[in-house]
C-alpha positions in Angstrom: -7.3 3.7 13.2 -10.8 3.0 11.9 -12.7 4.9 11.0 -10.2 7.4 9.7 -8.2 4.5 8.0 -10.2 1.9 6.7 -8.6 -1.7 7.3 -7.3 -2.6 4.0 -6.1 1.1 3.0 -3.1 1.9 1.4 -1.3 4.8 3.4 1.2 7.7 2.0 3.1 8.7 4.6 5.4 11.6 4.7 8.6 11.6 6.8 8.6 13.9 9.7 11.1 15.2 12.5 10.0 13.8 16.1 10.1 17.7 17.1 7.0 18.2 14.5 4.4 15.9 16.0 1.8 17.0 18.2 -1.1 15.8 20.6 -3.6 14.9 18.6 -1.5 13.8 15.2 -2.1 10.2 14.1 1.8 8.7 13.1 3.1 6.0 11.9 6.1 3.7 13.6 7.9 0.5 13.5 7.4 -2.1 15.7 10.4 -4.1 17.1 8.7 -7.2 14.0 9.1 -4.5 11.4 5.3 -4.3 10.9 3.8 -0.6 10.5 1.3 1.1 12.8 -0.5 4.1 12.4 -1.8 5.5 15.8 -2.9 8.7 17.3 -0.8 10.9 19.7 -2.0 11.4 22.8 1.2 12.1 24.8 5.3 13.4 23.4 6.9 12.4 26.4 10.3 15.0 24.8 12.4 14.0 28.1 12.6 10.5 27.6 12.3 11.2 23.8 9.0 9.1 23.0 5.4 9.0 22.0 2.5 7.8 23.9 0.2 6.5 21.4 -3.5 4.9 20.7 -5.5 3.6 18.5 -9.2 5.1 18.4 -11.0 2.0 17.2 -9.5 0.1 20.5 -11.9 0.5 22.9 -13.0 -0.8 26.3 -16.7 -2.3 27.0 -16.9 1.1 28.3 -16.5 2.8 25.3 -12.6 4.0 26.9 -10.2 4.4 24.1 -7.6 1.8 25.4 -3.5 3.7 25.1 -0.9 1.4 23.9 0.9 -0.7 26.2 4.2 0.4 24.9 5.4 3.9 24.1 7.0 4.6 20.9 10.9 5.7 20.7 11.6 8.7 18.3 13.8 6.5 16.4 10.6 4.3 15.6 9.0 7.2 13.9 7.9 6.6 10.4 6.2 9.8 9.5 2.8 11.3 9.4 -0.1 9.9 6.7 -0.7 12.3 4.2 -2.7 10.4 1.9 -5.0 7.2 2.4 -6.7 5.3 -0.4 -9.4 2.5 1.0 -9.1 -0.8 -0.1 -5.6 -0.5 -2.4 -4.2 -1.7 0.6 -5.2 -5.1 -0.3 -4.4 -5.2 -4.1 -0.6 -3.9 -3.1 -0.7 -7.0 -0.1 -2.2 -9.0 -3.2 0.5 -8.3 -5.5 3.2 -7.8 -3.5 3.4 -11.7 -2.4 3.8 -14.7 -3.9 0.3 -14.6 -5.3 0.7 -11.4 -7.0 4.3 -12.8 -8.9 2.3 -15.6 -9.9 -0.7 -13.0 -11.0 1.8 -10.8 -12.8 3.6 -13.4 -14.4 0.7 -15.3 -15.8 -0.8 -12.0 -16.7 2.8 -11.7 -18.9 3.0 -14.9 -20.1 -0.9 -14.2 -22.2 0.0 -10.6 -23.2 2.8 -12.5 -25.2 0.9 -15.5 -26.3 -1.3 -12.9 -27.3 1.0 -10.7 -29.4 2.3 -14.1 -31.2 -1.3 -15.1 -32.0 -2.0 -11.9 -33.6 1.2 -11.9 -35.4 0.8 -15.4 -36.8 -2.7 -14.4 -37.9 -1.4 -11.3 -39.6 1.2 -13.8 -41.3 -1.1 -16.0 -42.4 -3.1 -13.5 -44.0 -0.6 -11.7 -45.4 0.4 -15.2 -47.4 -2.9 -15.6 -48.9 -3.4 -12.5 -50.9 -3.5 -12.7 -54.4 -0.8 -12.3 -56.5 -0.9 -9.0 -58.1 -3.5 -7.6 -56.4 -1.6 -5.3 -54.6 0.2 -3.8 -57.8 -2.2 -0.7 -59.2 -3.7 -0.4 -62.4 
């Protein structure tokens, strides 16, 4: 749905009743894989209880927008995006596979060597201070 939704954005979408979406209204649904589209209303076929969608960067040599092949059940019907935030799409992709546990647990694994190293230091100079010299005079 470029340019509207960069490739890459991170999406808020807000549920929504099939009855509430209009002509016009970009939405987002399921496909049979699971995976999440957001496309742009440009038929609610309410007899057969669908959507007719598109997406606006799909275009023919023409310069057509080309319509989905499929329409989109009711039941399939994520919501409507509220909120889009370019490029955190691709840090939550990042950190949400096996990358990102590897990311997030090195990233653990130093804040703790970190907090033992300054520990140890703070030991170590707390052992060396003279004797007496923290006794007032």
């Amino acid at each position: 749905m470029e340019p509207e939704y960069p490739v890459g954005s991170l999406i808020y979408v807000a549920s929504v009743e099939p009855e509430e979406v209009s002509i016009g209204d970009a939405i987002t649904f399921e496909l049979g894989s699971g995976t999440l589209v957001t496309h742009q209303v440009y038929e609610v076929d309410q007899a057969n209880r669908q959507f007719n969608t598109q997406g606006i960067a799909n275009k023919t040599g023409d310069g057509e927008i080309v319509h989905d092949a499929q329409p989109v059940p009711y039941e399939r019907l994520v919501g409507k995006p509220v909120l889009c935030i370019p490029f955190l799409g691709y840090l939550n992709s990042l950190l949400t596979g096996r990358a990102g546990l590897f990311i997030i647990a090195a990233a653990l694994l130093l804040m703790l060597a970190a907090a033992i190293g300054i520990e140890l230091i703070e030991r170590s100079e707390a052992d060396h201070t003279p004797i007496g010299s923290h006794m007032r005079r």
